[in-house]
C-alpha positions, 0 to 999 in steps of 0.5 A: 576390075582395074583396080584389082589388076593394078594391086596385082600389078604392084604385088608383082613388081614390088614384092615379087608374088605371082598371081594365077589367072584364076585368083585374080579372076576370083578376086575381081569376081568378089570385089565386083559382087560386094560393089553391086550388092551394096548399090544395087536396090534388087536385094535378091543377087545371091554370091553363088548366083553371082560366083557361077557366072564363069568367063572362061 
C-alpha cells in the first residue's frame, strides 16, 4: 500500500498526473491481491473474492 501511495505521490509532483481516489484504491487492491496469491499456501483466494471487499 506505501509503495503504491508513493508512485502516486511522485506521478503527481514529477509529471504533474492526478489520480482518483478509487484508482489508486483499485491499484493498491491489486498490488496487494498479487502479493498474497503468490505467498500464501491457500490457493483458493480468487480476484473477485478479493476485488468485492469494498473499503468505502
Amino acid at each position: 500500500m506505501l509503495w503504491s501511495i508513493w508512485n502516486i505521490r511522485n506521478e503527481l509532483m514529477f509529471a504533474g498526473k492526478i489520480k482518483s481516489i478509487s484508482s489508486a484504491v483499485e491499484e493498491i487492491k491489486a498490488k496487494s491481491f498479487a502479493w498474497v496469491k503468490h505467498r500464501s499456501k491457500d490457493q483458493t483466494l480468487t480476484w473477485e473474492q478479493w476485488r468485492s471487499f469494498d473499503v468505502f
